[in-house]
C-alpha positions as CSV (number, residue, x, y, z in Angstrom):
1,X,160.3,93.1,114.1
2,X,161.2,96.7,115.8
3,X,163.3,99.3,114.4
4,X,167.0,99.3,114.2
5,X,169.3,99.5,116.9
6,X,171.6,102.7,115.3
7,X,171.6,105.0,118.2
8,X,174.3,102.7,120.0
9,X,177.0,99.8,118.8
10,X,177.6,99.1,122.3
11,X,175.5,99.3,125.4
12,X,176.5,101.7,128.3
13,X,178.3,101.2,131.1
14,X,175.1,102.1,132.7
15,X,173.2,99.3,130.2
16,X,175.6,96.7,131.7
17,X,175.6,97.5,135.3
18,X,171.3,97.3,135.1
19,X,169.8,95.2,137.9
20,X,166.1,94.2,137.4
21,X,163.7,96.1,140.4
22,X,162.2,93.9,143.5
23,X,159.2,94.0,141.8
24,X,160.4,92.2,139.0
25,X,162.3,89.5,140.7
26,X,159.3,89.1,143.0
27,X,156.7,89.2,140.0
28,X,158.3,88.0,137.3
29,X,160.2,84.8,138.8
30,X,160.0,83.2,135.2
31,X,162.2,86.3,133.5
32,X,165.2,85.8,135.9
33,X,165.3,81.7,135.1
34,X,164.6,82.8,131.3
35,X,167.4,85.8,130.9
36,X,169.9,87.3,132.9
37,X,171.0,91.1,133.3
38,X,174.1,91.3,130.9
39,X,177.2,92.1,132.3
40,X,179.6,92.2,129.2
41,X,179.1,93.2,125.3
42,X,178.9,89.7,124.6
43,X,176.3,88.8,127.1
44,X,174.5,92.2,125.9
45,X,174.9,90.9,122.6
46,X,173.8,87.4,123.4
47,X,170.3,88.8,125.2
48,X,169.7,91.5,121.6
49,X,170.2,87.7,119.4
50,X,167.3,85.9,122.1
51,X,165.3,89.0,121.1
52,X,165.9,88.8,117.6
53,X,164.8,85.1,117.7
54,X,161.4,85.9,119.1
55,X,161.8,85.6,122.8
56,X,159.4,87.8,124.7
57,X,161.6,87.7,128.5
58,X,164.6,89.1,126.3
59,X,162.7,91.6,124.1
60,X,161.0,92.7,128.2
61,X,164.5,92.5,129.8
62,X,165.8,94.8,126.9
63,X,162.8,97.5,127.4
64,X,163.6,97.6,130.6
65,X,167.8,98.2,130.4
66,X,167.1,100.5,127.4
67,X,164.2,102.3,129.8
68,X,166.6,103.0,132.4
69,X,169.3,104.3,129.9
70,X,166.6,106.5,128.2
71,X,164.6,110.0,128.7
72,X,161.8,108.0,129.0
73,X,161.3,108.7,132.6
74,X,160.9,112.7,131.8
75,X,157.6,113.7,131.2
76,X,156.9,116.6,128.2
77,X,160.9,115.8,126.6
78,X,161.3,114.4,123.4
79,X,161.9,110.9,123.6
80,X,165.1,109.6,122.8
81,X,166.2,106.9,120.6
82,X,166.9,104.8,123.7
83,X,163.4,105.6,124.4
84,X,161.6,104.3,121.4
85,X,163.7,101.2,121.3
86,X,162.6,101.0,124.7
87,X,158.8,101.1,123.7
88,X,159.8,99.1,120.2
89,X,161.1,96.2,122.7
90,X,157.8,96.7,125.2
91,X,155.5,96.8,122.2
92,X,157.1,93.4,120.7
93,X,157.0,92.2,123.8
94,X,153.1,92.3,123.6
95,X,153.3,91.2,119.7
96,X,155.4,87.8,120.8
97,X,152.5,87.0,123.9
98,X,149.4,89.2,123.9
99,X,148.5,88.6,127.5
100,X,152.3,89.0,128.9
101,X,151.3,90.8,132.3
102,X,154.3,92.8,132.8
103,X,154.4,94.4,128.9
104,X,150.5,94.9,129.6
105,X,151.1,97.2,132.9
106,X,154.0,99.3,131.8
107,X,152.3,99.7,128.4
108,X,149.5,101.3,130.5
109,X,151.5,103.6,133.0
110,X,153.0,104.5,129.4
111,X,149.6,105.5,128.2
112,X,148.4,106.8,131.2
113,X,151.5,109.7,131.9
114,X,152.3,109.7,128.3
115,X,156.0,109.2,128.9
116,X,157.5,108.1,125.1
117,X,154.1,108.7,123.4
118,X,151.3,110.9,123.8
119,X,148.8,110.5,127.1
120,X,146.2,108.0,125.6
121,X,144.0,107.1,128.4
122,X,141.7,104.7,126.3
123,X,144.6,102.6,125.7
124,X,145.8,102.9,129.3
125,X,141.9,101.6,130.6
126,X,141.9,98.8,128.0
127,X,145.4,97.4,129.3
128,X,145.1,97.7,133.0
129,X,141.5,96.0,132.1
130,X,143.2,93.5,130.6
131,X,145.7,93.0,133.4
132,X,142.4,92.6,135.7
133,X,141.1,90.1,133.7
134,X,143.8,87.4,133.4
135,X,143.9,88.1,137.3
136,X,147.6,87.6,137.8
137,X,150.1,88.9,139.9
138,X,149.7,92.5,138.3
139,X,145.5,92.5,139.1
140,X,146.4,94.8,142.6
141,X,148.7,97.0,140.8
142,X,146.4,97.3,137.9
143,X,143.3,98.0,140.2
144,X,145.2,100.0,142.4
145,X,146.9,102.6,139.3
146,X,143.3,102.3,137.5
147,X,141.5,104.2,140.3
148,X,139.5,106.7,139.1
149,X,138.7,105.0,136.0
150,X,135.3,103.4,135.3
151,X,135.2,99.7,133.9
152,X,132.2,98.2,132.4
């Protein structure tokens, strides 16, 4: 699953010192029980081997640290290779559990501001229409981002 992890040997010092956003803790209580930010290369290490075993909270932690260490976050630039692991992580984070809410709704701001990939609103609609429909914690956000849009 993904692509391989060349770009860096080691994490950062920025990869290691990630803490997860208040939205996260507060959303996704399950993710902090499930994984913890790593704070060493062996932790880091220990969180990439939970991925590689088909956990979807370590493959969502890891798009999140590699997201933060990335370009992903500037519009119009080439994407990085922190940035496409980033999305690799994200997209097998949806592979692992289709209706995982958090992949769902950064997979759709994604789409929607085409940061990493190219704009794709279709793609955006679909997910934050499927966010709305398992009516979770995201369903506010989702209605909320989705203005402007027209569900059926």
């Amino acid at each position: 699953m993904g692509c391989q992890e060349t770009y860096k040997e080691r994490p950062s010092y920025r990869m290691l010192d990630y803490k997860l956003p208040k939205k996260e803790i507060i959303y996704q209580s399950d993710l902090n029980i499930s994984v913890k930010e790593p704070r060493t290369i062996q932790h880091f290490n220990q969180l990439k081997d939970k991925a590689r075993k088909g956990d979807v909270y370590s493959h969502y932690l890891l798009y999140l640290i590699y997201f933060d260490d990335s370009n992903c976050s500037v519009k119009k630039r080439v994407p990085d290779e922190n940035c496409l692991l980033a999305i690799n992580y994200l997209n097998n984070s949806i592979e692992l559990q289709p209706d995982f809410e958090p992949a769902l709704y950064h997979l759709a701001i994604l789409n929607k501001v085409g940061i990493g990939m190219d704009v794709n609103l279709e793609n955006s609609i679909r997910y934050y229409q499927k966010i709305i429909d398992l009516n979770g914690r995201y369903r506010g956000d989702a209605i909320g981002f989705s203005s402007g849009y027209l569900f059926v």
